[in-house]
Backbone as JSON Lines, residues from 0, in Angstrom:
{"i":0,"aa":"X","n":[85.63,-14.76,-34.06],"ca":[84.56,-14.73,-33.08],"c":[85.03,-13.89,-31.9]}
{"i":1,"aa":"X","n":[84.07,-12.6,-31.52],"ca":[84.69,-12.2,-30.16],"c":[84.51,-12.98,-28.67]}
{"i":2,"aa":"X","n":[85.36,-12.37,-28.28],"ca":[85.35,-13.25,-26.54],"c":[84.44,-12.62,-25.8]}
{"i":3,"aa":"X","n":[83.49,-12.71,-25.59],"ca":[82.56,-13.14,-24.0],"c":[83.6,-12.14,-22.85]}
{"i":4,"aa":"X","n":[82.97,-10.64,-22.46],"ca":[83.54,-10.1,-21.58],"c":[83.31,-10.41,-20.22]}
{"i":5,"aa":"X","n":[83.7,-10.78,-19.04],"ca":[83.25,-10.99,-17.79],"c":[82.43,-9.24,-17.31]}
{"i":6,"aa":"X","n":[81.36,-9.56,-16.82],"ca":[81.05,-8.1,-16.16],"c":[82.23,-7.72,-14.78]}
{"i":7,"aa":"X","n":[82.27,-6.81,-14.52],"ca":[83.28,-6.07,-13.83],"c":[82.4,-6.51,-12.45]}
{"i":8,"aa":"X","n":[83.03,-6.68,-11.48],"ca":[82.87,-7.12,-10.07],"c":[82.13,-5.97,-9.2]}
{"i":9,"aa":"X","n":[81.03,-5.91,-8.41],"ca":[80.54,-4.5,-7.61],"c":[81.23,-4.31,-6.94]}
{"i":10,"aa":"X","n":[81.04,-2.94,-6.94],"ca":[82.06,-1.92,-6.07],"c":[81.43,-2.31,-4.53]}
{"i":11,"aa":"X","n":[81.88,-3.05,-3.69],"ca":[80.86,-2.84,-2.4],"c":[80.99,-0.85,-1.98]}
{"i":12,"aa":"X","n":[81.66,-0.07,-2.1],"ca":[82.02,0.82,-1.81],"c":[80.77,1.78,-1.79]}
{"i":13,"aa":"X","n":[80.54,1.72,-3.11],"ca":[79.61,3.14,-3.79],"c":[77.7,2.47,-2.98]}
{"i":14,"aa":"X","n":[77.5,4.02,-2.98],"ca":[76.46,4.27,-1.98],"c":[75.09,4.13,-3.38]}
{"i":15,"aa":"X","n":[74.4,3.93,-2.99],"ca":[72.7,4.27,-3.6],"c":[71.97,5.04,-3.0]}
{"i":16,"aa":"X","n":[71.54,6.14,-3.94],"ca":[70.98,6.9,-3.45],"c":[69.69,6.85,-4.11]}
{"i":17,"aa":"X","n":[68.5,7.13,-3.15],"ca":[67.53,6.87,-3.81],"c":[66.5,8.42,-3.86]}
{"i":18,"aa":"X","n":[65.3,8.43,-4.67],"ca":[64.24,9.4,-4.61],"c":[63.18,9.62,-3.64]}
{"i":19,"aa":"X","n":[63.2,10.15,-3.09],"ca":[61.96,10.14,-2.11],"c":[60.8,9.81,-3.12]}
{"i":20,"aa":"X","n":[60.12,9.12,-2.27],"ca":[58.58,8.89,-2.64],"c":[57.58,10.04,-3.37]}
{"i":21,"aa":"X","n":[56.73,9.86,-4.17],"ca":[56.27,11.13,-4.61],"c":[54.97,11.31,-3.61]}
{"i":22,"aa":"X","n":[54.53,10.68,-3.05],"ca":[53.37,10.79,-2.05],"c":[54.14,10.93,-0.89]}
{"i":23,"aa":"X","n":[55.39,11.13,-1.1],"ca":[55.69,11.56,0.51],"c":[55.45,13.11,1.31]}
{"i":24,"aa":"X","n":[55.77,13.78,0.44],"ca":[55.16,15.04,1.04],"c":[54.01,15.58,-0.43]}
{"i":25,"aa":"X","n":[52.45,14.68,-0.27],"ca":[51.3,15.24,-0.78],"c":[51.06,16.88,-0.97]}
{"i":26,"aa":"X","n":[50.99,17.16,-1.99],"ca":[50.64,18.75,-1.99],"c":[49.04,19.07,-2.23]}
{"i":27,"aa":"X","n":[48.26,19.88,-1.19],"ca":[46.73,19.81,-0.95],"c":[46.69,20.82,-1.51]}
{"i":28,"aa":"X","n":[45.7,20.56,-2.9],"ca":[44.73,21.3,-3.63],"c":[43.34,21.3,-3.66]}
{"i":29,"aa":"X","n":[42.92,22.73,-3.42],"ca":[41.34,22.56,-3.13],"c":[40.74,23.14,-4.0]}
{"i":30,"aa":"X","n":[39.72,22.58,-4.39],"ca":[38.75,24.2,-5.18],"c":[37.65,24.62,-4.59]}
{"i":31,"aa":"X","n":[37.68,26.4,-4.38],"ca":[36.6,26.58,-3.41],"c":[35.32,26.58,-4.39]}
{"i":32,"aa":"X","n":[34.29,26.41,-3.99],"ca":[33.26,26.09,-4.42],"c":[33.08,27.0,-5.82]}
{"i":33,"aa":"X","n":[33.08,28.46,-5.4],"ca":[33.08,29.28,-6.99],"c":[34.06,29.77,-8.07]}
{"i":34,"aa":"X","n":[34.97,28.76,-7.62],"ca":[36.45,29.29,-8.3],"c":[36.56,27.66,-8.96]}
{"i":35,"aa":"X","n":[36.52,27.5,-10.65],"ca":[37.38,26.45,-11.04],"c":[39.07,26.06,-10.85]}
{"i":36,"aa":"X","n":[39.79,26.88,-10.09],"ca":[40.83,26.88,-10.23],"c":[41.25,26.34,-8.64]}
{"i":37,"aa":"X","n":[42.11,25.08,-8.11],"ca":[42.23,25.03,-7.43],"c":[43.54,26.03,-6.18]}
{"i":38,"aa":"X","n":[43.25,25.77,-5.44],"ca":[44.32,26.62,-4.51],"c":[45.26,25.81,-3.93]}
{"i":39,"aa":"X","n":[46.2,25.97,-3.52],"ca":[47.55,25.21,-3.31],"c":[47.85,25.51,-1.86]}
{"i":40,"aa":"X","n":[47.77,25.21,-0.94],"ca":[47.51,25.65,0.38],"c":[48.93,25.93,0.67]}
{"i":41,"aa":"X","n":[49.97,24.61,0.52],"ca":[51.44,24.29,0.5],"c":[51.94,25.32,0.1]}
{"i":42,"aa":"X","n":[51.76,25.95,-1.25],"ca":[52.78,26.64,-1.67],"c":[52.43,27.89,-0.87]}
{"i":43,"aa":"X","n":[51.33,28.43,-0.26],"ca":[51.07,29.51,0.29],"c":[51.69,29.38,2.14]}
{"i":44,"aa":"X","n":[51.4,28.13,2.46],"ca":[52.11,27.99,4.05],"c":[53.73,28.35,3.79]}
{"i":45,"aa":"X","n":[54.11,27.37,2.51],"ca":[55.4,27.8,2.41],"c":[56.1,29.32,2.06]}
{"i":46,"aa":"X","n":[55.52,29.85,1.65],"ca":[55.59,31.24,1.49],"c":[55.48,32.04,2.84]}
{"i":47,"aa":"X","n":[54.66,31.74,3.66],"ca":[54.41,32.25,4.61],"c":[55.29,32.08,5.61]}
{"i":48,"aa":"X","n":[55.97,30.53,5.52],"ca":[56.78,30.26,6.44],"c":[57.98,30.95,6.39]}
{"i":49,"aa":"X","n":[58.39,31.29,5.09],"ca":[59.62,32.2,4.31],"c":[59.89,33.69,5.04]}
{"i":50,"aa":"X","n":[58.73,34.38,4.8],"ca":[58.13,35.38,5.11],"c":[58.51,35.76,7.12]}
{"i":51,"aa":"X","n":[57.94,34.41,7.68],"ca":[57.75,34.41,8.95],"c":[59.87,34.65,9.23]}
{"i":52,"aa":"X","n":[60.49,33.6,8.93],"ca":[61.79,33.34,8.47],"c":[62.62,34.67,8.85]}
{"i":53,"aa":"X","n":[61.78,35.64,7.27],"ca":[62.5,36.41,7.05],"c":[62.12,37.3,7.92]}
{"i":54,"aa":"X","n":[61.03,37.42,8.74],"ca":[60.83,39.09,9.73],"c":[61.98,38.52,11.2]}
{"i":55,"aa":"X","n":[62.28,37.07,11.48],"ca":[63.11,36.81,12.41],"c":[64.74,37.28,11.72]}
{"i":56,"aa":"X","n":[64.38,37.84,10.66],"ca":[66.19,38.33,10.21],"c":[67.03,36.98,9.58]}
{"i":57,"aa":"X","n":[66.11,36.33,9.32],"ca":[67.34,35.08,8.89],"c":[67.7,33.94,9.4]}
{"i":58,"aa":"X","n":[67.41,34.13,10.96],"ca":[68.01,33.13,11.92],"c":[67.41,31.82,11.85]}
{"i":59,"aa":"X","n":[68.32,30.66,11.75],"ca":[67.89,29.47,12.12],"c":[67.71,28.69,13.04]}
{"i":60,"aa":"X","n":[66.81,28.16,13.34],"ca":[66.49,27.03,14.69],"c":[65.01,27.36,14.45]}
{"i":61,"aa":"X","n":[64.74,27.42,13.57],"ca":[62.88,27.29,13.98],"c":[61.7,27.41,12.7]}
{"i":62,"aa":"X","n":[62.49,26.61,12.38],"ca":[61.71,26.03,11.24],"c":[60.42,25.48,11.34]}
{"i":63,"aa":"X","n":[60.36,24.63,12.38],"ca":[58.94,24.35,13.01],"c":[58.1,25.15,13.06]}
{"i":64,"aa":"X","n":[58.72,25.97,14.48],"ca":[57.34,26.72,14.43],"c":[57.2,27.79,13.55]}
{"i":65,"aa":"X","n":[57.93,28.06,12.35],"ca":[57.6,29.12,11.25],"c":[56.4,28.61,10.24]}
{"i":66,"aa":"X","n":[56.57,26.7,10.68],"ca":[55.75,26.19,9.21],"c":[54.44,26.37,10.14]}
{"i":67,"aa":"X","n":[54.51,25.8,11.44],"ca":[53.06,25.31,11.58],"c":[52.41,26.84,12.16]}
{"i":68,"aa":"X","n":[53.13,28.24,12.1],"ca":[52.25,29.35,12.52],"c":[51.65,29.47,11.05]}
{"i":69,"aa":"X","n":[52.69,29.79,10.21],"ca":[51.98,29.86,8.97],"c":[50.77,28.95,8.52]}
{"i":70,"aa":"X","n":[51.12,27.42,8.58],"ca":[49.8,26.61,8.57],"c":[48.73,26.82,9.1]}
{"i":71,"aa":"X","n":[48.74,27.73,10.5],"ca":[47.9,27.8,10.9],"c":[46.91,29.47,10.74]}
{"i":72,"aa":"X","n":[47.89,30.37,10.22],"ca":[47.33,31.24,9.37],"c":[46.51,31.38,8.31]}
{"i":73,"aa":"X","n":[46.92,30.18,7.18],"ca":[47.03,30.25,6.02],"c":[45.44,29.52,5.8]}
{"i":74,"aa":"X","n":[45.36,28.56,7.12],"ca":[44.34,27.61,6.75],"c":[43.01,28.13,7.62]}
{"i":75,"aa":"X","n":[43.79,28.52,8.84],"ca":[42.43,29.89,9.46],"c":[41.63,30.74,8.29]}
{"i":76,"aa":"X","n":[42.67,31.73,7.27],"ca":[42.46,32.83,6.42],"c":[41.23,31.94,5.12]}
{"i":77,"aa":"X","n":[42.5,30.78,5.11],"ca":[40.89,29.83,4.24],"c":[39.38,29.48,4.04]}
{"i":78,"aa":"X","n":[39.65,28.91,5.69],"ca":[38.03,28.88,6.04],"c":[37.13,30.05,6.17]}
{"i":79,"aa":"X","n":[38.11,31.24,6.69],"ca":[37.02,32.52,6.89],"c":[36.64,32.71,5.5]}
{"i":80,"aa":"X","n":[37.46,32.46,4.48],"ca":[36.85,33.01,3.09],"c":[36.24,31.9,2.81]}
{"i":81,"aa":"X","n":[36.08,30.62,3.01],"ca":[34.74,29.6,2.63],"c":[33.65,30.1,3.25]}
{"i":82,"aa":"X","n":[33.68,30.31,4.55],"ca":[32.43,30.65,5.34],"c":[31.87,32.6,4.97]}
{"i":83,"aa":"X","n":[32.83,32.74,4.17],"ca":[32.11,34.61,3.78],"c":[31.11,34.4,2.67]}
């Protein structure tokens, strides 16, 4: 008959790491009225923000305002083409 192993004792040591939430950063898809295909607003701010990034040469500290000019490009450029 085998012996009954004790489980090994927790490490208090080792860390848990966990997944962010999948609704934590929502990605907004729209479809404009004559297009079945929706548009991805996110992946286009983010692009833009890249873009913005890259005409500053690279430099970091401003991540902020790279996302929310772009956001606010991206989603301006939107509505003018809903309302054309």
């Amino acid at each position: 008959m085998a012996k009954a192993r004790n489980p090994r004792p927790a490490d208090s040591n080792k860390q848990v790491i966990t997944m962010p939430e999948a609704s934590a950063s929502p990605v907004r898809k729209i479809s404009p009225p004559n297009s079945p295909t929706p548009i991805d607003l996110e992946a286009q701010i983010r692009q833009r923000a890249y873009e913005l990034f890259q005409e500053r040469g690279g430099a970091s500290g401003h991540e902020n305002e790279d996302w929310l000019q772009a956001e606010n490009e991206i989603l301006a450029r939107h509505r003018h083409q809903q309302s054309a």
